[in-house]
C-alpha positions in Angstrom: 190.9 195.6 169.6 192.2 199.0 168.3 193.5 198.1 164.5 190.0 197.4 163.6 187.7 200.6 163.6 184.0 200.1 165.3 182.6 201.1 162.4 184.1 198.4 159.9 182.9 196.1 163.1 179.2 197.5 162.9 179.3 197.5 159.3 180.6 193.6 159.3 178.1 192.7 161.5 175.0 191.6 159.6 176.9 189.4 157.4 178.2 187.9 161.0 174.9 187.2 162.2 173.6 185.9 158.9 176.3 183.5 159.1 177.8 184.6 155.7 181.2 185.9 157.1 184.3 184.3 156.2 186.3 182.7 158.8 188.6 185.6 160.0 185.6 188.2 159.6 184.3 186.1 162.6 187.5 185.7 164.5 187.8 189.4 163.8 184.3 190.4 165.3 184.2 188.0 168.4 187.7 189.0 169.2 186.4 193.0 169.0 183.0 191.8 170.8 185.0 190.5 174.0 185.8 194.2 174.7 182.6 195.6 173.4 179.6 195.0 175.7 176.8 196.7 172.8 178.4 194.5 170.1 177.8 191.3 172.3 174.4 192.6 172.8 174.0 193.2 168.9 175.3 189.6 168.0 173.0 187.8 170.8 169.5 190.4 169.1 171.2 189.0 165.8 171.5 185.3 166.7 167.9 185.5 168.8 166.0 186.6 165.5 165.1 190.1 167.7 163.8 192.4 165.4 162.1 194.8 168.2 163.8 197.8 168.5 162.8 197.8 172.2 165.0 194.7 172.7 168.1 196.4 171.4 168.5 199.3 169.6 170.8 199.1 166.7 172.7 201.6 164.8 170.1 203.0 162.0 173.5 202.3 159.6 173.2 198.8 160.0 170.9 198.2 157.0 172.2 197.5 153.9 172.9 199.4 151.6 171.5 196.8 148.6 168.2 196.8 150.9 167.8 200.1 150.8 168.3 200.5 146.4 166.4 197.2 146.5 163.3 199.2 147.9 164.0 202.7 145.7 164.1 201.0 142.8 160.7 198.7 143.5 159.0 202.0 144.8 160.5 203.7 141.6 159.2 201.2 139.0 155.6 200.8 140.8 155.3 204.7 140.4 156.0 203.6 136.4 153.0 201.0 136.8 151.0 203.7 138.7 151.4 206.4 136.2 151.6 204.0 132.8 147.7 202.3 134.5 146.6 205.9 134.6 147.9 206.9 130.7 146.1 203.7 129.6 142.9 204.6 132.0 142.9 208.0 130.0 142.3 206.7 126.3 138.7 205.6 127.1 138.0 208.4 129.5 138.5 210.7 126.6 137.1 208.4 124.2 134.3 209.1 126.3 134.4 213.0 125.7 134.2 212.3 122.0 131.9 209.7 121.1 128.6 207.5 122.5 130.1 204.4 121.8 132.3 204.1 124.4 130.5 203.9 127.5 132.7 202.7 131.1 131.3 203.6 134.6 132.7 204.0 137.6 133.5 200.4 138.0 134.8 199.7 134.8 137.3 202.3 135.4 138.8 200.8 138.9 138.4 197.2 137.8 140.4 198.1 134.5 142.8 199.8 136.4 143.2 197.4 139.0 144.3 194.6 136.3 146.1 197.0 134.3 148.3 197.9 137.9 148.4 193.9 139.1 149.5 193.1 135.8 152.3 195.3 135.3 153.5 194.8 138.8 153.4 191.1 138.5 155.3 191.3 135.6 158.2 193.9 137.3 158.4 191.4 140.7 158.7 188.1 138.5 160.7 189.1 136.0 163.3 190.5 138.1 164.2 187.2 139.7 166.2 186.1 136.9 168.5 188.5 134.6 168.1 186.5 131.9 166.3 187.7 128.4 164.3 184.6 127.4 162.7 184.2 131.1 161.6 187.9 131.4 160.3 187.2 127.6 158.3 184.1 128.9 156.8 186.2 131.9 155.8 188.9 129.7 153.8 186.5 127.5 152.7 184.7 130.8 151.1 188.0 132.1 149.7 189.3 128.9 148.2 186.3 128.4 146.3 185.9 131.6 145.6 190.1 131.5 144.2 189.1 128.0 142.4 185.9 129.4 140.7 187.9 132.6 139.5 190.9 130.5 138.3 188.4 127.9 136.0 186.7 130.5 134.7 189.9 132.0 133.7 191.3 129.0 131.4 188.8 127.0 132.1 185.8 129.2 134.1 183.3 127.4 133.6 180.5 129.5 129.9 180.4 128.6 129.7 177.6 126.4 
């Protein structure tokens, strides 16, 4: 088929196999695939659930574009968490410098900045689900409040009664 170019094919092709095409995209792309043995061979990995590139190898340009901000912007914002856990983390550490009272080890350190990093990512992941003001509100409070309930308990033990 010569008035569609390959590439539009190959760029068509995942929403093919994911069965979200429209009707004439998939006319379109098993009309092309009759004439093109490696498309055939990229619908049947598709279809088959092959994800092994020894099985077939498909163009790198395949991927989605969307997947591909998707996982820039998540690697992005965990480097926030990451460096926002280690600003917090610096408060007692030079607390530390400056008075007796304030007295963290080792430990204290990693398990404070394993919550603080758990926390903030939980947050990021669940509150980009829905674009919507009042449910990112109500996960905010949802994490601060078991952040709050966790560092409660391992500091004087609340549920000692």
């Amino acid at each position: 088929m010569e008035s569609v170019p390959r590439n539009v094919i190959l760029d068509l092709l995942p929403a093919y196999i994911a069965g979200e095409a429209s009707e004439e995209t998939r006319a379109i792309i098993d009309e092309y695939a009759r004439h093109d043995p490696q498309i055939t061979r990229l619908i049947r990995a598709g279809s088959l659930g092959l994800t092994e590139a020894s099985e077939i190898d498909a163009p790198v340009h395949l991927e989605m574009k969307a997947i591909r901000r998707i996982r820039s912007t998540v690697r992005r914002q965990m480097a926030y968490i990451f460096l926002g856990t280690v600003a917090l983390l610096m408060i007692p550490l030079v607390a530390m410098q400056f008075t007796s009272e304030v007295n963290w080890s080792p430990s204290d350190f990693i398990v404070m900045g394993a919550m603080l990093f758990s926390a903030g990512l939980t947050y990021v992941l669940i509150s980009k689900m829905r674009d919507n003001l009042t449910y990112r509100l109500g996960v905010g409070i949802a994490v601060v409040t078991g952040f709050v309930l966790v560092w409660i308990n391992l500091a004087v033990g609340i549920d000692r009664v």
